[in-house]
C-alpha positions in Angstrom: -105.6 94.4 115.5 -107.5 97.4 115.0 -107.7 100.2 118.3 -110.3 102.8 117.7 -110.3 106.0 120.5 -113.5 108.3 120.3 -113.4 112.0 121.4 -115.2 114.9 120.6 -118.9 114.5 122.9 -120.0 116.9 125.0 -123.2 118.5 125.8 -124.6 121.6 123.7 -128.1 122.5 123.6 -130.7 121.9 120.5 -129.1 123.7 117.3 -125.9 123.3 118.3 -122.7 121.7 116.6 -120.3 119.0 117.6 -117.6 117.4 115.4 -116.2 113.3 116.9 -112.9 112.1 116.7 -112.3 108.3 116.3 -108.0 107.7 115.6 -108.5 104.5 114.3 -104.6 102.9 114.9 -103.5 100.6 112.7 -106.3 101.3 109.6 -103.7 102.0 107.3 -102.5 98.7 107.0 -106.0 97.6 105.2 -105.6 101.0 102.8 -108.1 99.0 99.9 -110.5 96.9 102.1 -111.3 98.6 105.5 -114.6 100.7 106.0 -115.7 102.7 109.3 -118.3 104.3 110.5 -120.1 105.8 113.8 -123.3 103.9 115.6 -124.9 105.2 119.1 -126.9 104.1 121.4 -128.6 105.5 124.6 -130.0 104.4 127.2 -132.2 101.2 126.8 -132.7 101.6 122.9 -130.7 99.4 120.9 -127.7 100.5 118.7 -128.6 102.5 115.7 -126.0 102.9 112.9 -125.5 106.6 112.1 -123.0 106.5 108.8 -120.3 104.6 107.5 -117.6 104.7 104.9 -115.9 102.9 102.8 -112.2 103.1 101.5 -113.5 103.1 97.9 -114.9 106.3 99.0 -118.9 104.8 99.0 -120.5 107.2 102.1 -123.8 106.4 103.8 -125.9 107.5 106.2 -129.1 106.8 108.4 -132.3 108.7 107.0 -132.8 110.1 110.2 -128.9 112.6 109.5 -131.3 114.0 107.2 -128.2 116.2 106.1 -127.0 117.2 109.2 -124.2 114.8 110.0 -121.0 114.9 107.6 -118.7 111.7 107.8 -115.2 112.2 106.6 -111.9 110.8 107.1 -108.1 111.6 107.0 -106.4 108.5 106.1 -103.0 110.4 107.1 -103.7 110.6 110.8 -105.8 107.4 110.8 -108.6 109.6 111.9 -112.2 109.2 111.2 -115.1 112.2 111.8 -118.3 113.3 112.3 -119.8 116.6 112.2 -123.1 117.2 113.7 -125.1 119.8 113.3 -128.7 121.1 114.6 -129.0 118.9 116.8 -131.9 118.1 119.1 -132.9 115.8 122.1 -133.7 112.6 120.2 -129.8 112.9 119.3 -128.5 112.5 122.5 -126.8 108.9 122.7 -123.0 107.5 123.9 -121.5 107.2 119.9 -119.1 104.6 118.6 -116.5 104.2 116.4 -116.8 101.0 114.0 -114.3 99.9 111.4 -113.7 96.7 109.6 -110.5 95.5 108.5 -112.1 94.0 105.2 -115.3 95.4 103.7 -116.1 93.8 100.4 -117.1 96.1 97.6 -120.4 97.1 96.4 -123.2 98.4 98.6 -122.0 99.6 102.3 -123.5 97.9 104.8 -124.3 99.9 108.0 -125.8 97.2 109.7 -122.9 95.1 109.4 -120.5 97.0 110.1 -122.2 97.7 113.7 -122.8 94.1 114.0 -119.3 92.9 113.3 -117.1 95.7 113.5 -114.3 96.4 116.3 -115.4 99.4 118.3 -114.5 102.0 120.4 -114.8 102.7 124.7 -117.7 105.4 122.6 -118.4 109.0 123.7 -121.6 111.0 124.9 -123.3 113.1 122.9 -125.8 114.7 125.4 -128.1 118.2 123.4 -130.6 119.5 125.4 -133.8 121.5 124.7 
């Protein structure tokens, strides 16, 4: 059973930086299957993957990160990130830890990894103008 923990929100205005937390507890155990990822949502707009990762080390991301948004991982501390940079108001959003125990291999899929992934209690991400 997978526990995933966010941290990291906050609210910065548009330009600004912020880097998420998500201590995925218990990730280890699928070393060569899991991938994980980060989705948001805000406030009546449906969920909208962001990036995702997978343990073969395959990294993808939504075309609207546009190279702004760096996922990485330690597999150490369990701990997946995401580092956000110039940011504006269409970013704004309560983000979410995803991760799947068993990924198969070949293309990541974002979109299933939101649908069917365990996730986290999320964390706002609020940037204003």
């Amino acid at each position: 059973q997978l526990e995933l923990s966010e941290s990291g929100g906050g609210s910065v205005q548009a330009g600004g930086s912020l880097k998420l937390s998500c201590v995925a507890d218990g990730i280890r155990l699928f070393a060569n299957t899991y991938c994980m990822g980060w989705f948001r949502q805000s406030l009546g707009k449906e969920r909208e993957a962001v990036a995702g990762i997978h343990t073969d080390g395959t990294i993808r991301y939504a075309d609207f990160v546009k190279g702004r948004f760096t996922i990485s991982q330690d597999r150490y501390k369990e701990t997946l990130y995401l580092e956000m940079n110039a940011l504006n108001p269409d970013d704004t959003a309560m983000y979410y830890c995803a991760a799947r125990a068993y990924c198969s291999s070949g293309p990541l899929s974002l979109a299933d990894l939101v649908e069917f992934g365990t996730r986290g209690q999320g964390t706002q991400v609020t940037v204003s103008s």
